[in-house]
C-alpha positions in Angstrom: 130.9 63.5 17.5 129.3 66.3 16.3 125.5 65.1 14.7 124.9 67.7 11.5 121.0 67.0 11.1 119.4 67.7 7.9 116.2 66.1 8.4 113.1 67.1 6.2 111.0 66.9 9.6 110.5 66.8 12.5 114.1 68.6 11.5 116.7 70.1 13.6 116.0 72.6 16.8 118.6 74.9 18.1 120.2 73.6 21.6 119.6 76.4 23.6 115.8 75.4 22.9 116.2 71.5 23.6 118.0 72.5 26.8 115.4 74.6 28.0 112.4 72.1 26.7 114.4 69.0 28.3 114.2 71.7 31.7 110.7 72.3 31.7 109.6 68.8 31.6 111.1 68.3 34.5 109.8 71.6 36.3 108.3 74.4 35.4 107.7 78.0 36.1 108.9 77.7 39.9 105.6 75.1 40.2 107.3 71.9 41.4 105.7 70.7 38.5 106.2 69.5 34.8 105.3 71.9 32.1 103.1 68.5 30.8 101.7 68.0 34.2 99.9 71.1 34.4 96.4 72.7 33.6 96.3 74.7 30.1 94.1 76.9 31.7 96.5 77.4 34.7 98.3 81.3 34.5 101.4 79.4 33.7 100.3 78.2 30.6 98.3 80.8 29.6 101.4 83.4 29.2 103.1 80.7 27.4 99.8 80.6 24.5 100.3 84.6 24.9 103.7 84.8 24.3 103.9 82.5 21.2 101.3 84.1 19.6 102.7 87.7 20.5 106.1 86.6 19.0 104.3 85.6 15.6 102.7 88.5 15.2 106.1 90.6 16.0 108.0 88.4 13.7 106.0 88.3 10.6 104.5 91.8 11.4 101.1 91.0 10.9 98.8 93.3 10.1 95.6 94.5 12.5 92.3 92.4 11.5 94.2 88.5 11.4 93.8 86.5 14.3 96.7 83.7 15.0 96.1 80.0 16.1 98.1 77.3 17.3 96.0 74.2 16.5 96.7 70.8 16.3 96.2 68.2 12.9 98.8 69.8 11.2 98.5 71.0 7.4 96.7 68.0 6.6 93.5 68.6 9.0 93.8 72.3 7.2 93.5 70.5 4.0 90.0 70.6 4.9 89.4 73.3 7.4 90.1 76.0 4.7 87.8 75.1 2.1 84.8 74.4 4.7 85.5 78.0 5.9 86.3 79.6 3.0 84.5 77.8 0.5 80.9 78.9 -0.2 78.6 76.2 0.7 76.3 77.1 -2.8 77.9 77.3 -6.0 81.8 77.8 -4.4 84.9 77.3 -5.9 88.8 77.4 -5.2 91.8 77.7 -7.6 94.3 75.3 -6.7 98.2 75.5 -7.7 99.5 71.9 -7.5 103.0 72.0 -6.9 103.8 68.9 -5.0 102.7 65.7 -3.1 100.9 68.1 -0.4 99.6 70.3 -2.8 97.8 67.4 -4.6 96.6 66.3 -1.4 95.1 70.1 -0.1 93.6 70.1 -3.6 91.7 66.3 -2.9 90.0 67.4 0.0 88.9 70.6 -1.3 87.2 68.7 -4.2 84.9 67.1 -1.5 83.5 70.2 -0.5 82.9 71.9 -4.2 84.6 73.1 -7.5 88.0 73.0 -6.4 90.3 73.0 -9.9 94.1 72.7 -10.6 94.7 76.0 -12.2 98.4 75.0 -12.6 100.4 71.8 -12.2 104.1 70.7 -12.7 103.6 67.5 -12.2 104.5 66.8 -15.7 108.2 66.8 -15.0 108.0 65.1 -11.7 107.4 68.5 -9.9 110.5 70.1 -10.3 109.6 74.1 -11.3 106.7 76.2 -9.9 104.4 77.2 -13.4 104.6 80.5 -14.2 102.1 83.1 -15.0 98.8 81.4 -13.2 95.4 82.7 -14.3 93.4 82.5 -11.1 89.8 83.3 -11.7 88.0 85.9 -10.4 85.1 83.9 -9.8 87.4 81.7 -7.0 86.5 81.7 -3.4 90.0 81.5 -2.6 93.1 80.5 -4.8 95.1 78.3 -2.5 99.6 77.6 -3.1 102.1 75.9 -1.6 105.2 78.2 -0.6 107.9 75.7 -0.4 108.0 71.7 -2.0 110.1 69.7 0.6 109.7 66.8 -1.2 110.9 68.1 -4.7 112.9 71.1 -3.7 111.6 73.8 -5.0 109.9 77.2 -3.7 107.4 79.8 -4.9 110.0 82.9 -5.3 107.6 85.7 -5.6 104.1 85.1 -5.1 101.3 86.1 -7.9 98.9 88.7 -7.3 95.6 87.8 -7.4 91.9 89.1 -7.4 90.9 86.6 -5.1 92.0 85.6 -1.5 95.1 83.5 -1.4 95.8 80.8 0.9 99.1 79.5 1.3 100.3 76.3 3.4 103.8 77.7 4.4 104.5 74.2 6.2 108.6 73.9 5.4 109.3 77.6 5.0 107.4 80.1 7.3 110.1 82.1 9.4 112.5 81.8 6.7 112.0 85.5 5.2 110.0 88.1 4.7 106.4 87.9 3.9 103.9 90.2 3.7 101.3 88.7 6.0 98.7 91.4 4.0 99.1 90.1 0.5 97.1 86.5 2.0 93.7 85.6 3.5 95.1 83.1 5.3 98.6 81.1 6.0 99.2 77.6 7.6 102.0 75.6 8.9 102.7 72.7 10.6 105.7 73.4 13.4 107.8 70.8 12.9 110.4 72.4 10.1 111.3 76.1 11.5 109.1 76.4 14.5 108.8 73.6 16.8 108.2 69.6 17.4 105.2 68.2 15.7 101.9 68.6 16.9 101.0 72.1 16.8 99.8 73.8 13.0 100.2 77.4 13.3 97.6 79.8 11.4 97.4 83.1 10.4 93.4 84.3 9.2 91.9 87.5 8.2 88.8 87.9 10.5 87.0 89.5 7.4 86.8 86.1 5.6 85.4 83.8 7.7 81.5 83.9 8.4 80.3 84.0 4.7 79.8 80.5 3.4 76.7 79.5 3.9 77.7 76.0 5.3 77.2 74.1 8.5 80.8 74.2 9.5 81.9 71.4 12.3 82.7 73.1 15.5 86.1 71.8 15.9 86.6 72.8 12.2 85.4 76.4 12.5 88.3 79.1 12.9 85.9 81.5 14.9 85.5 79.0 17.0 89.5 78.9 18.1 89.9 82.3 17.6 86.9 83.5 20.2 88.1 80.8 22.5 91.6 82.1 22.0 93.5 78.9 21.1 92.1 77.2 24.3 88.7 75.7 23.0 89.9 72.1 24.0 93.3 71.1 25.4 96.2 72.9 23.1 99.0 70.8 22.4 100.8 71.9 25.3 105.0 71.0 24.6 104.8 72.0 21.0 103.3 74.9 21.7 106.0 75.8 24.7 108.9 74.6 22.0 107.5 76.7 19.4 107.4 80.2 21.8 110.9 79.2 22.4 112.3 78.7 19.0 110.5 82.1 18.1 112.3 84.1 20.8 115.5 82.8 19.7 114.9 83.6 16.4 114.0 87.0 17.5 116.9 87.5 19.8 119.0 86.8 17.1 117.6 89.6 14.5 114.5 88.2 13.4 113.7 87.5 10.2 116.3 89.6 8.8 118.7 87.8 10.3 117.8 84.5 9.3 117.3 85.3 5.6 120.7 86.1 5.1 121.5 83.2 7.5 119.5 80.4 4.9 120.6 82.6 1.7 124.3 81.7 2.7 123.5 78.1 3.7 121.8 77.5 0.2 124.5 79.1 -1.7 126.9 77.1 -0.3 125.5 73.8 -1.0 124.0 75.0 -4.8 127.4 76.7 -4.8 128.9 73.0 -4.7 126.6 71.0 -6.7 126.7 73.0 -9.7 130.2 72.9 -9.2 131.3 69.3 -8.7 130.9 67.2 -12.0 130.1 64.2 -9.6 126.4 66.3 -8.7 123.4 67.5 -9.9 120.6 69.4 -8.9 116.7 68.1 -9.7 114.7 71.3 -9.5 115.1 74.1 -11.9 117.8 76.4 -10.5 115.6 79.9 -10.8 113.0 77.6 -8.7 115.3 76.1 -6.1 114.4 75.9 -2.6 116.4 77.4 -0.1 115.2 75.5 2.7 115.5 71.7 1.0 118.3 71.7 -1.8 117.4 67.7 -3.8 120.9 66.6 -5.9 121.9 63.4 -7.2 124.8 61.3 -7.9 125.6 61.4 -11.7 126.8 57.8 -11.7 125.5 55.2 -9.0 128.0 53.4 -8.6 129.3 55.8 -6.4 126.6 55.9 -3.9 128.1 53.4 -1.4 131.1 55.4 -1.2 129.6 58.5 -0.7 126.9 57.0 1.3 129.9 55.8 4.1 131.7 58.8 4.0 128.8 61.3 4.8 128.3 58.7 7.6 131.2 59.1 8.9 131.2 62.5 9.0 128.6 62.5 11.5 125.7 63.4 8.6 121.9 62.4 9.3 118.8 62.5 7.4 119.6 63.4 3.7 118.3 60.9 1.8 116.0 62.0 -1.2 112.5 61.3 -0.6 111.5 58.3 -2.8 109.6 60.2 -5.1 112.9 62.0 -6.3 115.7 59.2 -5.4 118.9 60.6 -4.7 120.1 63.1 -1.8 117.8 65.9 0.0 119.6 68.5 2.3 117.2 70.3 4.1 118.8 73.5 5.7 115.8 75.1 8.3 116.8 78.3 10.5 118.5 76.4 13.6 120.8 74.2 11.0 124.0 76.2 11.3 126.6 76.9 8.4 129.2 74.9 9.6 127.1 71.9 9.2 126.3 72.5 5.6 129.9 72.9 5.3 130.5 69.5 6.3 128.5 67.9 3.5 130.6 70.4 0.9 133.5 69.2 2.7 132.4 65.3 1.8 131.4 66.4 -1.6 135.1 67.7 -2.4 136.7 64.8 -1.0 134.6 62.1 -2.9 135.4 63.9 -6.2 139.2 64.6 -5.5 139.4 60.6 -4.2 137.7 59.5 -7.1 140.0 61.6 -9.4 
């Protein structure tokens, strides 16, 4: 049976990906070796580092002046490397949009190092729209988002502008569509939603801003030290970074980021298309805020959730429970889940409302 995987993460890869992966732990690069047996300083490895980092920078068409990382700690370890780089050590502050669980928790962590405020939060209805009309002060070392809420399902449509730099933790959405890499001081991500398995946090910096705080920044938390040592300052995390260069050439052998825009913008219309549509359904976020990677609905009356519950089962459906903070159902629809799958749970939805009628 065919396994339709809508996990919110570590989500779905494509197959062509696994396969090769699966391959190169068993021998690599004509070495006689496993990919995870070998030095990360070996040439082998070294073109692999290149490569991914080449097919960022072609696929998100960033700009001269940013250096990109693949580190490890994922967004959570960034929670704290942005404001201790970009956070003046005298007097700084940082404007903080709090849009979800992770957004709360970037915000926490900034608050240890100086003024770091909420500017905005939507926390007052359980996180389910992104506020509108932000006024990000000018005084702000950086003013820090959250692209895309996996847990709540909803996503920042167009960003704001602002007069400071902005920071965004594009953890569940980077890859997804276009972004212009020049509007931001710095994006993050953690690989295990559209890039790779966990263990490897891609980031994006302009060189400009780093330097000019004032504080005594930990080596291993300093981005100049990663960028001058290229990545390689102590062991990478060597499979997620070879699974991410992977998934980012197939992405790009497919028609980029074009292609997979119109790709997701099908997938989510399709499964909005179906719970707006079926009385049995309903959508939590607000529909001109809903995520097109992580669409959150619910059964209008529980009673059928054992039903339903079997029958997506048996349909060969994984991972969409809700997230506990939301209850419910989550479908999380990254760039490697295909149509067909998404079609599947549509399929399920139809048949529990027409057997229920």
């Amino acid at each position: 049976m065919t396994v339709h995987n809508f996990s919110a993460g570590p989500c779905i890869l494509p197959k062509e990906v696994l396969q090769q992966a699966s391959q190169a732990v068993q021998e690599f690069d004509g070495l006689d070796l496993s990919l995870i047996e070998i030095s990360h300083r070996s040439k082998s490895f070294i073109g692999v580092m290149d490569r991914a980092i080449e097919l960022v920078k072609e696929l998100l068409e960033v700009p001269k002046g940013y250096s990109v990382l693949f580190l490890q700690g994922g967004a959570s370890l960034e929670f704290t490397m942005v404001p201790h780089n970009l956070m003046k050590a005298k007097g700084g502050s940082a404007a903080y949009s709090v849009t979800g669980t992770w957004a709360k928790k970037a915000l926490k962590e900034a608050q240890k190092l100086g003024a770091a405020t909420a500017i905005s939060d939507s926390s007052d209805r359980n996180f389910c729209y992104i506020p509108k009309d932000e006024s990000i002060p000018e005084t702000a070392d950086y003013y820090h988002c959250t692209s895309n809420n996996t847990i709540f399902g909803t996503q920042i449509k167009e960003f704001p502008s602002s007069p400071v730099p902005v920071v965004c933790d594009m953890s569940s959405d980077i890859f997804s569509r276009k972004v212009d890499v020049e509007k931001f001081g710095l994006i993050y991500a953690g690989a295990q939603k559209n890039m790779g398995p966990a263990g490897a946090t891609v980031v994006i910096v302009n060189d400009e801003l780093l330097g000019h705080t004032g504080r005594d920044i930990p080596t291993m938390l300093d981005y100049r030290t990663h960028i001058e040592k290229e990545s390689m300052f102590h062991t990478p995390p060597v499979f997620a970074v070879y699974v991410s260069m992977l998934t980012l050439q197939w992405l790009k052998d497919r028609g980029g980021i074009q292609w997979v825009s119109e790709r997701n913008a099908k997938k989510a219309g399709m499964m909005y298309g179906e719970i707006d549509r079926n009385p049995l359904f309903e959508g939590t976020a607000d529909r001109e805020d809903r995520s097109t990677m992580n669409a959150c609905f619910l059964l209008k009356d529980d009673s059928l959730k054992e039903r339903f519950d079997e029958m997506w089962k048996a349909a060969g459906i994984s991972g969409i429970n809700g997230h506990r903070s939301v209850g419910g159902y989550r479908a999380s629809m990254y760039n490697a889940l295909p149509p067909e799958s998404v079609q599947t749970l549509v399929d399920v939805m139809k048949e529990l409302e027409r057997t229920k009628g």
